[in-house]
C-alpha positions in Angstrom: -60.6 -46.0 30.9 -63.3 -48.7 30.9 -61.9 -50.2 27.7 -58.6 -50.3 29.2 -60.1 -52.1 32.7 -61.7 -54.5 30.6 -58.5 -54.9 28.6 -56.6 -55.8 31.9 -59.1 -58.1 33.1 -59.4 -59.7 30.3 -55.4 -61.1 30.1 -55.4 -61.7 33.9 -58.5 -63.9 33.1 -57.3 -66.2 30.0 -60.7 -68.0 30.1 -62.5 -65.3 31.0 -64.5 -65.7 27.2 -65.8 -69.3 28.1 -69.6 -68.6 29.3 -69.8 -68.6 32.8 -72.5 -70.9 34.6 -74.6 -68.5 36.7 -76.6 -69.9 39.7 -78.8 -66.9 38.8 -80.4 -66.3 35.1 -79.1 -62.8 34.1 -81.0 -59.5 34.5 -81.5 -57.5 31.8 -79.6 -54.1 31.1 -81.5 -51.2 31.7 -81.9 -48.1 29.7 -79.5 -45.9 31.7 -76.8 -48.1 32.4 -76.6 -48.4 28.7 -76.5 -44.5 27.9 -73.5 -44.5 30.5 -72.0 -47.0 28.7 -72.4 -45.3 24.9 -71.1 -41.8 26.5 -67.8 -43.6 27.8 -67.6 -44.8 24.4 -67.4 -41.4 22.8 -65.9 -40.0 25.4 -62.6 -42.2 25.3 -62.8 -41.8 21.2 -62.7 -37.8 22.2 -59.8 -38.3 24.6 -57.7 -40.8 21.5 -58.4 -38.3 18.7 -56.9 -35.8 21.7 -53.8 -37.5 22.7 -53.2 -37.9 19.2 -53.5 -34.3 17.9 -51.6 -33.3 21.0 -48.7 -36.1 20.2 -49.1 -34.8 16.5 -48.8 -31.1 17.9 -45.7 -32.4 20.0 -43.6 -33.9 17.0 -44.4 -30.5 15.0 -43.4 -28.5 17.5 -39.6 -30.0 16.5 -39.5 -27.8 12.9 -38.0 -24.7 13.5 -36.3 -22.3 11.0 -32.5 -20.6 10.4 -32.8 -17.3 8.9 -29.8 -16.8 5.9 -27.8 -14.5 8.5 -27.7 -17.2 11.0 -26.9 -20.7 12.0 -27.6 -22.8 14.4 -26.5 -25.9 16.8 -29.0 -28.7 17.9 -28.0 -29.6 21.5 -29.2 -32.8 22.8 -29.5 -33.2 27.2 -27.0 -30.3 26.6 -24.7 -31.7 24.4 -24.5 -30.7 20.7 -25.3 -33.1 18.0 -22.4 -33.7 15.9 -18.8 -32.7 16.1 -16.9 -29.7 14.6 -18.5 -27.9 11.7 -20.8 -31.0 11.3 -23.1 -29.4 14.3 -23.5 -26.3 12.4 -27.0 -26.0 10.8 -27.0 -24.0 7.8 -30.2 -21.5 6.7 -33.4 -23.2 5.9 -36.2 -25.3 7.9 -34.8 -28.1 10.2 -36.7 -30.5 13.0 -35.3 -31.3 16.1 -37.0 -33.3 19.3 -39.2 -30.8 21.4 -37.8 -29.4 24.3 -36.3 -30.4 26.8 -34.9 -33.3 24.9 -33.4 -31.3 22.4 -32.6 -27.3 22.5 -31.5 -24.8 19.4 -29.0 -22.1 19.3 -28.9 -19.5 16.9 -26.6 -18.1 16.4 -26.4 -14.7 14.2 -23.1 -14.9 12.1 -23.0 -11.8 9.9 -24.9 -9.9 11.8 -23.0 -7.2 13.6 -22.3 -7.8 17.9 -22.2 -4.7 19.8 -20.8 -4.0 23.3 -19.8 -1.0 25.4 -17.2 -0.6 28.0 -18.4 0.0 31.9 -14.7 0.5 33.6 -14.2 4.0 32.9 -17.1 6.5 32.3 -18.9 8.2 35.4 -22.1 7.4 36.4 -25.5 7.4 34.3 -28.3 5.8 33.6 -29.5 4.6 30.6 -32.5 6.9 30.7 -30.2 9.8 30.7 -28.2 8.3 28.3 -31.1 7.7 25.7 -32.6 11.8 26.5 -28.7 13.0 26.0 -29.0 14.6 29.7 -26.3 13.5 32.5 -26.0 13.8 36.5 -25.0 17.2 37.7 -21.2 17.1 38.3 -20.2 17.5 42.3 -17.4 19.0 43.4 -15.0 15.9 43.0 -14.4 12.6 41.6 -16.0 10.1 43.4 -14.6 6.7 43.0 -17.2 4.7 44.6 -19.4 5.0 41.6 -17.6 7.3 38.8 -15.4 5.0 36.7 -11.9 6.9 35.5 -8.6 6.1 33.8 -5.4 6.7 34.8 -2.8 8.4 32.1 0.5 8.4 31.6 0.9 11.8 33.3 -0.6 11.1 36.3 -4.1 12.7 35.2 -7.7 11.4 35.3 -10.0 11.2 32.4 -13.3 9.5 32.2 -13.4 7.6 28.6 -16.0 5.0 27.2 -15.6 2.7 24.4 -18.1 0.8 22.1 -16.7 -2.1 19.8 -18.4 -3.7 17.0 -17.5 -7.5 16.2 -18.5 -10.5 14.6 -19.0 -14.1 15.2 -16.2 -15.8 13.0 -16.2 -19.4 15.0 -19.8 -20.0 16.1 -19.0 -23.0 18.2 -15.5 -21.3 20.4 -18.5 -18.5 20.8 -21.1 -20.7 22.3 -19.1 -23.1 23.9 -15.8 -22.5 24.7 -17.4 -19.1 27.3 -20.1 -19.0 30.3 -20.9 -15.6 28.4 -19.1 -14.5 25.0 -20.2 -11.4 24.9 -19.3 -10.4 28.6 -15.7 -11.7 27.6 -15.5 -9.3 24.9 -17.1 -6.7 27.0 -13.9 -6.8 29.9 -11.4 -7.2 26.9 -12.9 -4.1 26.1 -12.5 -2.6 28.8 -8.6 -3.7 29.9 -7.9 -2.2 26.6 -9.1 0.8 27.4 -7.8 1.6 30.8 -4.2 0.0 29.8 -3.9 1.7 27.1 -5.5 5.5 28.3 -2.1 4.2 30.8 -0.1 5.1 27.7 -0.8 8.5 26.7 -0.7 11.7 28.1 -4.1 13.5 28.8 -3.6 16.4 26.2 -2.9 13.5 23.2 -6.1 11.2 24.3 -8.4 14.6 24.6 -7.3 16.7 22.1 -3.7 15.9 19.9 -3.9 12.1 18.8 -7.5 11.0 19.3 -7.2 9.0 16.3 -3.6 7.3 17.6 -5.1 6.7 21.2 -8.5 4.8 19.0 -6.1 2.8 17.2 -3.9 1.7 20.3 -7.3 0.4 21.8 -8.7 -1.7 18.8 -5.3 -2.7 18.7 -4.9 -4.1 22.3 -8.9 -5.2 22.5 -7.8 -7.3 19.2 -5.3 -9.0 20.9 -6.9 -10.2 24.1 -10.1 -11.6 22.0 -7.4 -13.2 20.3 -5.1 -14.9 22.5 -8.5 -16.3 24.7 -9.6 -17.4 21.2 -13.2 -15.6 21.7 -14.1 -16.5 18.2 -14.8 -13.2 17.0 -13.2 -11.0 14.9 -13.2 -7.1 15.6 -14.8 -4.3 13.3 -14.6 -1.2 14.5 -13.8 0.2 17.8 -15.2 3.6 18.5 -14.0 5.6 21.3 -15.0 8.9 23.5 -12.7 10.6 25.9 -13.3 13.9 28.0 -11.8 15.4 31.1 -13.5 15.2 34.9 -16.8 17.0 35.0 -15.6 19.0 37.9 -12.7 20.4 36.0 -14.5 21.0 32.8 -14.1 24.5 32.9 -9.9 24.3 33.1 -9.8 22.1 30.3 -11.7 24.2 28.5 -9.6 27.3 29.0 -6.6 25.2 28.6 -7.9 24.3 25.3 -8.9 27.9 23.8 -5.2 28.6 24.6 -4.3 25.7 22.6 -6.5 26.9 19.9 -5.1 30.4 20.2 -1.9 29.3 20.3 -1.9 27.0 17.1 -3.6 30.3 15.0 -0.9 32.4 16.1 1.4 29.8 15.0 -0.3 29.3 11.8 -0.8 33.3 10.9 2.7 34.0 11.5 3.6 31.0 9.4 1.5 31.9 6.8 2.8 35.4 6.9 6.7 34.4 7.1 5.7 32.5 3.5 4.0 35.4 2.1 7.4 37.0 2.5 9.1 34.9 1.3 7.7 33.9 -1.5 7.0 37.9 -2.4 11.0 38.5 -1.8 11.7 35.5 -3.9 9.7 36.3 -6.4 11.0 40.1 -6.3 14.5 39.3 -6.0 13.8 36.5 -9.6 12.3 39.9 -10.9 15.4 42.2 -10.1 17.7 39.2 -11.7 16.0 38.8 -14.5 15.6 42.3 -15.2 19.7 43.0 -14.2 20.0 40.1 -16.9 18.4 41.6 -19.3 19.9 44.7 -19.4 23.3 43.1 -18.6 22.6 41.4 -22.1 21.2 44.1 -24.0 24.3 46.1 -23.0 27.0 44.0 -23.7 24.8 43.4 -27.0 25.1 47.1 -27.7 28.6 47.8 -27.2 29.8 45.0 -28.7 27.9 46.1 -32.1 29.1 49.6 -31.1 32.2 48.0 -31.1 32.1 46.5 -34.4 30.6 49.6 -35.9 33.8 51.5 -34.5 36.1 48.8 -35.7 34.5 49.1 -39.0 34.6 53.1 -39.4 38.4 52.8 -38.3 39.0 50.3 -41.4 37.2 52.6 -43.4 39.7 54.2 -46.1 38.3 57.6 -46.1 38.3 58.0 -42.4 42.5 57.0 -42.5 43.3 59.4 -45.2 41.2 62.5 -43.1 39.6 62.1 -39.9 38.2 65.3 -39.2 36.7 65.6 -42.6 35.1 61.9 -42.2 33.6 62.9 -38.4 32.6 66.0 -40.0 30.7 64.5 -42.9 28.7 61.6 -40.2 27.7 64.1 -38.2 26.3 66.3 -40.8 24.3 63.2 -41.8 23.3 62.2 -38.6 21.3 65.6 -38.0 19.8 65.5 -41.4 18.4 62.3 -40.7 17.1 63.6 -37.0 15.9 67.1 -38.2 14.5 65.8 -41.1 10.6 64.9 -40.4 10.6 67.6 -37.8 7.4 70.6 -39.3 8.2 73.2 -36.7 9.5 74.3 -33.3 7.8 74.7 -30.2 9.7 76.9 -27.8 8.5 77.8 -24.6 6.6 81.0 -23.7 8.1 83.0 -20.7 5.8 84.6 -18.3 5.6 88.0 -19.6 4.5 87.0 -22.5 7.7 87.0 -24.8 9.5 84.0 -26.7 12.4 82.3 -24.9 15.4 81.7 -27.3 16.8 78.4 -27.4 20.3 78.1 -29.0 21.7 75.1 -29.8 25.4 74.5 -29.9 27.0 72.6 -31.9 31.0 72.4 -32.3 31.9 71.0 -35.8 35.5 70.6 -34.7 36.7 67.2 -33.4 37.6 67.5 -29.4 41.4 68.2 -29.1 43.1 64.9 -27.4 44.8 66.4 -24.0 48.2 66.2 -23.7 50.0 65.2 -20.5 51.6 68.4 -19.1 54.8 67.5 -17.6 55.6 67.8 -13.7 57.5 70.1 -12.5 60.4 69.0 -10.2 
């Protein structure tokens, strides 16, 4: 400071260096005004190597880094520094003027956004929610702090929904909303109570979960399109169950559901056991009826042929008894001829039975029409 008084006085004082005549001779310095001066001397070369380091310290302040997953935007009294894609900064090490002058916003780009809906689930506490307990139920619904949804048959369901999204246009994200991510969040949630709107309570509990998902990502997609969010959805995760109170009718309403559908299923199961054992019987009985419908018509037509052939025969025209005669003498010494012995059977008291065999040699007399009398 005494440098900088002396500084002052000396350019208000232009001829302030021409000697000054004193009336007085000059007294000497003494020993401690000197000290004083050499200790305001260092002192002032403390406070310049101070306000240096600290301006150094300032200006360095500016670097700052963008990890590969992110980038950022430089905003200047507020305002970003270039236009379009130009303000993006990419990943590596950047400088920018200390704040407040200038202000960086990273943004992460790849990484995965997460909100949950808060319009439909009852109340809990994020305590309970992170020690998987809940609030005992009460006796009713109560709509001043239990959120619900509305279905399309007049029921009430309480039903939650998280979405996962990413950051497609960094600068509609940051700029063109108060609050991104709250936007997302009450898309999320007119999805989900205009769409539970839509479906009956039995298909968004129990019979199209998977249909009554896909409506919602569906209809979330939508709205964070047409405001132009900047986002792009990934997955849209969804969890439905009945009022607490009525827990234990749902319940019972579903066991008979799940009865139900096993009935269903064992008598359909049975019904094609049936059938396929009465199919696969009644291909047996034609395939067997086939076969013997071929082997007979195979037989008699060779017995057929092998009649036809005996009736061309000469020696059966000239005699025909002698010719039947003759085969069938031929025929049982062809049967009778490998068998050693006979085995007749023993009657109870102890003598042998007699089997006769009889065996007419003479052809079988055609019959002759006897006529009627009047």
């Amino acid at each position: 400071m005494l440098d900088v008084y002396l500084l002052f006085f000396m350019n208000d004082h232009p001829h302030s260096h021409e000697p000054v005549q004193h009336s007085h001779p000059e007294t000497p310095v003494d020993a401690g005004s000197q000290a004083l001066a050499e200790a305001l001397r260092s002192s002032f070369a403390i406070v310049k190597f101070v306000m240096i380091a600290l301006v150094i310290v300032f200006l360095g302040s500016g670097f700052f880094q963008v990890g590969p997953q992110e980038q950022a935007i430089k905003l200047r009294f507020g305002k970003p520094v270039g236009e379009g894609r130009n303000a993006l900064l990419g990943p590596g090490l950047h400088w920018s003027l200390p704040y407040p002058i200038d202000e960086v916003v990273k943004i992460p780009i790849t990484e995965i956004q997460q909100v949950r809906s808060t319009a439909a689930w009852y109340a809990t506490t994020d305590v309970q929610e992170a020690a998987g307990t809940e609030p005992p139920a009460g006796p009713s619904l109560n709509p001043a702090v239990d959120g619900y949804a509305v279905t399309a048959d007049n029921n009430i369901i309480h039903t939650r929904a998280t979405l996962r999204y990413r950051i497609e246009d960094p600068i509609q994200y940051v700029f063109g909303f108060v609050n991104a991510s709250n936007t997302v969040q009450n898309a999320l949630n007119n999805a989900l109570i205009s769409t539970a709107a839509q479906f009956k309570v039995d298909d968004i509990i129990t019979r199209d979960v998977n249909g009554f998902r896909d409506a919602v990502t569906k209809r979330v997609t939508d709205l964070l399109e047409k405001e132009n969010v900047g986002v792009a959805v990934n997955y849209c995760e969804v969890q439905s169950i009945p009022p607490r109170f009525l827990k234990a009718a749902f319940d019972n309403v579903l066991r008979a559901e799940v009865t139900r559908s096993k009935v269903l299923n064992d008598a359909r199961a049975y019904e094609n056991q049936v059938l396929s054992k009465a199919v696969a019987d009644s291909q047996s009985l034609t395939n067997a009826a086939e076969s013997d419908r071929v082997r007979l018509v195979n037989d008699i037509n060779s017995q057929a042929r092998n009649f036809a052939q005996i009736l061309s025969l000469p020696e059966y025209n000239r005699n025909p008894g002698l010719f039947v005669q003759r085969t069938l003498s031929e025929s049982l010494s062809r049967a009778l001829t490998n068998a050693e012995k006979w085995v007749l059977p023993t009657a109870a008291g102890g003598k042998d039975t007699e089997v006769r065999l009889l065996l007419n040699r003479e052809l079988p007399k055609p019959k002759t029409e006897t006529p009627t009398q009047p």
